[in-house]
C-alpha positions as a printed NumPy array, in Angstrom:
array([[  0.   ,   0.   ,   0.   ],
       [  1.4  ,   3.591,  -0.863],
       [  2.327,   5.682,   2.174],
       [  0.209,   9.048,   2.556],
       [  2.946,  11.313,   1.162],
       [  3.967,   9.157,  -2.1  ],
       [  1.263,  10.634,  -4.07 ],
       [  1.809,  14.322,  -3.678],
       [  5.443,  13.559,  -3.445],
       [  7.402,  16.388,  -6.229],
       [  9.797,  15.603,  -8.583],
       [ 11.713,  18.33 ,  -6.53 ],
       [ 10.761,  16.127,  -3.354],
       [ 12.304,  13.444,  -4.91 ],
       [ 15.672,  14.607,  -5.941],
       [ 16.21 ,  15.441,  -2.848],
       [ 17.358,  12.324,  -1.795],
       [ 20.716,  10.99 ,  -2.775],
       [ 19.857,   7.432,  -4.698],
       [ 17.264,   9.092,  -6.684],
       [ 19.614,  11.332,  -7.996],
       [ 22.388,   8.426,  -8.89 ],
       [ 19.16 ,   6.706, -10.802],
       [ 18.419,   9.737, -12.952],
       [ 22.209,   9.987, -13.786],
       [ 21.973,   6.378, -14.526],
       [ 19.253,   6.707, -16.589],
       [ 20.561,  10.054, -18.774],
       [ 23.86 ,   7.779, -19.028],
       [ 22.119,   4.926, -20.073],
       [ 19.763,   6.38 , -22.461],
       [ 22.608,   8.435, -24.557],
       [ 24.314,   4.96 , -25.244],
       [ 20.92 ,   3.61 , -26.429],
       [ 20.699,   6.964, -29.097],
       [ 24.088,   6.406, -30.021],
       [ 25.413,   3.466, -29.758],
       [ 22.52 ,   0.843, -30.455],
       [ 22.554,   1.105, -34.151],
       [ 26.084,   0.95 , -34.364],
       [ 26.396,  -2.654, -32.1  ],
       [ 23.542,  -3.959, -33.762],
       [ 24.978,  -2.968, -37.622],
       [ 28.635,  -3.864, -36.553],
       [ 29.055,  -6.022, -33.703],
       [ 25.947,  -7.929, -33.51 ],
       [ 25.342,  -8.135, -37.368],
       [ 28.522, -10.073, -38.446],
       [ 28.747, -12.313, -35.419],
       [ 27.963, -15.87 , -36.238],
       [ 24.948, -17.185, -33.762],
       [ 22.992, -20.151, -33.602],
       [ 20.1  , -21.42 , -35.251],
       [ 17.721, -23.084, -33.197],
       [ 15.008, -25.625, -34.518],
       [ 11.837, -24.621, -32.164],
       [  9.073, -27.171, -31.978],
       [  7.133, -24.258, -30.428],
       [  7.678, -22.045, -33.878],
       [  6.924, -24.859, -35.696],
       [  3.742, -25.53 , -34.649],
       [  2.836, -21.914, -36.336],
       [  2.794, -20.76 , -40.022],
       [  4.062, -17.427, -39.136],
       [  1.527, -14.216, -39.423],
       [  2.224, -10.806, -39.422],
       [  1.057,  -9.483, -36.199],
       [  3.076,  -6.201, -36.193],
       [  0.145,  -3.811, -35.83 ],
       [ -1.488,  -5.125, -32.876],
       [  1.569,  -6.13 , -31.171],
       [  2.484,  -2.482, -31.124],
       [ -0.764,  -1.033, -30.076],
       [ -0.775,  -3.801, -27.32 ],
       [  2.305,  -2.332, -25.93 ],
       [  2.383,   1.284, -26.597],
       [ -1.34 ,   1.435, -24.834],
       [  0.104,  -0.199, -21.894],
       [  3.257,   2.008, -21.58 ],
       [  0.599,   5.089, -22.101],
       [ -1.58 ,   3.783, -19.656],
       [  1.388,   3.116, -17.069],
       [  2.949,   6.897, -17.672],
       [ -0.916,   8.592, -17.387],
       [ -1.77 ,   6.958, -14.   ],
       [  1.728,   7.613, -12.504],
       [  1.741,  11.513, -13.477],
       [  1.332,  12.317,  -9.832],
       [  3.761,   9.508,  -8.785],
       [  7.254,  10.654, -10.067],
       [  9.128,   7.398,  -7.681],
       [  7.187,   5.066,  -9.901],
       [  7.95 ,   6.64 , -12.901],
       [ 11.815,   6.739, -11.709],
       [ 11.589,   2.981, -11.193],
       [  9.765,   2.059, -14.523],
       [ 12.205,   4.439, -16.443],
       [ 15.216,   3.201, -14.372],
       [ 14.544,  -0.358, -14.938],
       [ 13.52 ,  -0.082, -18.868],
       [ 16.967,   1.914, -19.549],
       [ 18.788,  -1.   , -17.379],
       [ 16.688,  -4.135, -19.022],
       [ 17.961,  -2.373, -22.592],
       [ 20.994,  -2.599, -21.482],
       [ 21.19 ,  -6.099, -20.136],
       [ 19.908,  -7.266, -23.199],
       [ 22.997,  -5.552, -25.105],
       [ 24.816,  -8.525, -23.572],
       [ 22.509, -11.041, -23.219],
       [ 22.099, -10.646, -27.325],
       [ 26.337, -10.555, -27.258],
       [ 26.955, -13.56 , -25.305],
       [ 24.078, -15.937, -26.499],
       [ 23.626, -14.646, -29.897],
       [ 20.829, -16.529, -32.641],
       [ 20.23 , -16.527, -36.103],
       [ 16.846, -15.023, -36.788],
       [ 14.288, -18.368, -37.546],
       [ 14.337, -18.425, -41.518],
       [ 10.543, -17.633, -42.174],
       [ 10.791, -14.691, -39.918],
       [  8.524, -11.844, -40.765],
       [ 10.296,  -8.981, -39.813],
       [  8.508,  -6.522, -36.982],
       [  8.217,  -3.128, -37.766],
       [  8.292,  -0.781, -35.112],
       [  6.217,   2.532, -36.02 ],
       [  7.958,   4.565, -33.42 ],
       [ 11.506,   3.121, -33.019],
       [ 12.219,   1.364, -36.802],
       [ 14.241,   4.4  , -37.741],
       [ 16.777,   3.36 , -35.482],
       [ 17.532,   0.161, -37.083],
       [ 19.515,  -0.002, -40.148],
       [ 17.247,   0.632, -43.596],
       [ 16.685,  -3.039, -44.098],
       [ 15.48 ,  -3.912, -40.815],
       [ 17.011,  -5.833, -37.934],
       [ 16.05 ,  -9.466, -37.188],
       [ 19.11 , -10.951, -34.773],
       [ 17.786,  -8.954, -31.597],
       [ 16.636, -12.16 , -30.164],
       [ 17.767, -13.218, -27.046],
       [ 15.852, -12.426, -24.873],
       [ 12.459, -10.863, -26.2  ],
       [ 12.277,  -6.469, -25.25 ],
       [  9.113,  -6.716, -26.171],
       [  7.73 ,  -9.357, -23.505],
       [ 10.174,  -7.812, -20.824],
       [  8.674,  -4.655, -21.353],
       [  5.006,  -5.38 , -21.079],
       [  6.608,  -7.759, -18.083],
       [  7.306,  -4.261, -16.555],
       [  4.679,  -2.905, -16.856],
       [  2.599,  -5.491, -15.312],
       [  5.164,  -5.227, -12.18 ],
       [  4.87 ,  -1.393, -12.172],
       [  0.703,  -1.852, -11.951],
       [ -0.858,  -1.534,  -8.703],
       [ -4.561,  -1.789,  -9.79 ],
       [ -5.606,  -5.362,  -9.811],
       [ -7.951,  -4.943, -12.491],
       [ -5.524,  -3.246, -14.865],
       [ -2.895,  -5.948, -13.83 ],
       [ -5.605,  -8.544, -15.057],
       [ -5.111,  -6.813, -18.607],
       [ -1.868,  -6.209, -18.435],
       [ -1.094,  -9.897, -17.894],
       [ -3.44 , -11.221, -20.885],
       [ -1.54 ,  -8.074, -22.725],
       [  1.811,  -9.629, -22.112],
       [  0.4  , -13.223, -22.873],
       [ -1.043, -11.767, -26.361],
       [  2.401,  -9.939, -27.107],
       [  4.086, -13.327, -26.473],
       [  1.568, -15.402, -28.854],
       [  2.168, -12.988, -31.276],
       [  5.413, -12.539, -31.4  ],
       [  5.503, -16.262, -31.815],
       [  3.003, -16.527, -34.16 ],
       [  5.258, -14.18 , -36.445],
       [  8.634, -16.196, -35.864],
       [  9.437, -13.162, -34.536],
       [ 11.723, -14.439, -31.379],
       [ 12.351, -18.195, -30.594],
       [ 10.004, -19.589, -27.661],
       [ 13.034, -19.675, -25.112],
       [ 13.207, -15.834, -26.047],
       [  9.996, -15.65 , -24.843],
       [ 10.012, -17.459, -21.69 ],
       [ 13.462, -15.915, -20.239],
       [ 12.086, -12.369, -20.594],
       [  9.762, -11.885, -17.814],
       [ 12.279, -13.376, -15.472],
       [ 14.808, -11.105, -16.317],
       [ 12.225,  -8.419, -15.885],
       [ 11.735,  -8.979, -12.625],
       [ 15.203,  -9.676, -11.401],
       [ 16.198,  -6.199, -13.066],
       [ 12.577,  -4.667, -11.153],
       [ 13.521,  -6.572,  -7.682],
       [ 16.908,  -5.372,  -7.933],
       [ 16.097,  -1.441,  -8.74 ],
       [ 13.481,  -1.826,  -6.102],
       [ 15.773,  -2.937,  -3.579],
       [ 18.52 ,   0.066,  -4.933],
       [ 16.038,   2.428,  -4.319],
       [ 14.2  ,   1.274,  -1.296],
       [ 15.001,   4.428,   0.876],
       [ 13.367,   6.782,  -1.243],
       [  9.144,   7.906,   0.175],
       [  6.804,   5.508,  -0.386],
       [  9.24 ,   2.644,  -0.888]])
């Protein structure tokens, strides 16, 4: 339950405290490699480095579908919805922003160390907001393990509301079915993403546990 004070608690509240401040730094730091330096390790590092191709019985139960579209409204809806109902709650927003900067960066190396070849009838996913980042033809090794899942992951940790928990769950579940559907990401992709959600949420929980409200 959120103390009396965490609602009406400023942004200038807020950086008043020490680890708040060290988690926006983090997050400016964090999201000025993401501008910068995530097309050029996906087009240059990640690109040319051999990975594996994985035969998934879970893939090939589908003839894959592009699901692009919905997967995207899914996900931008629930990322709207999260930011509208937190306006009054910068700690929250903190957290969610803290923790989507840090997952982005986890999956840098996750994608580095365990790297995969996209499936072979992949249909690309297009991105209306974030495609331009990409190189002109697209991107398809980004694979291990799914943003997409992980993200809608977070937001289903970030959700205090049972009832738009509910939906946020059978959001995430959709996302996943879709994005498997479309050959988009291999199942283990899938599967690994919500637990590395929540060990990154847990963790920047814990990191910022002294801050009001916490």
């Amino acid at each position: 339950m959120k103390s009396s004070d965490e609602g009406s608690l400023s942004w200038h509240d807020l950086l008043k405290y020490s680890p708040a401040r060290w988690a926006l730094a983090f997050c400016f730091l964090a999201l000025l490699i993401i501008i910068f330096y995530l097309p050029v390790f996906y087009e240059d590092v990640l690109g040319p480095k051999p990975g594996t191709l994985i035969n998934d019985v879970v893939l090939n139960a589908f003839v894959p579908v592009n699901w692009s579209l919905p997967t995207f409204a899914i996900i931008y809806l629930s990322i709207a919805q999260t930011f509208l109902s937190n306006l009054r709650n910068p700690k929250t927003l903190l957290i969610g922003l803290t923790c989507y900067l840090s997952i982005s960066l986890l999956r840098m190396g996750a994608m580095y160390l365990i790297t995969f070849e996209p499936p072979s009838d992949m249909i690309l996913l297009v991105d209306p907001v974030t495609s331009g980042f990409y190189p002109d033809a697209g991107f398809a090794k980004d694979l291990f393990f799914s943003g997409h899942v992980s993200t809608m992951s977070l937001m289903v940790l970030l959700e205090e509301k049972r009832l738009a928990r509910m939906i946020k769950i059978a959001g995430t579940m959709i996302v996943a079915l879709f994005l498997v559907w479309q050959h988009v990401h291999y199942s283990l992709d899938i599967l690994v993403a919500p637990f590395m959600a929540a060990a990154v949420f847990y963790t920047v929980k814990f990191w910022l546990k002294s801050l009001p409200g916490s």
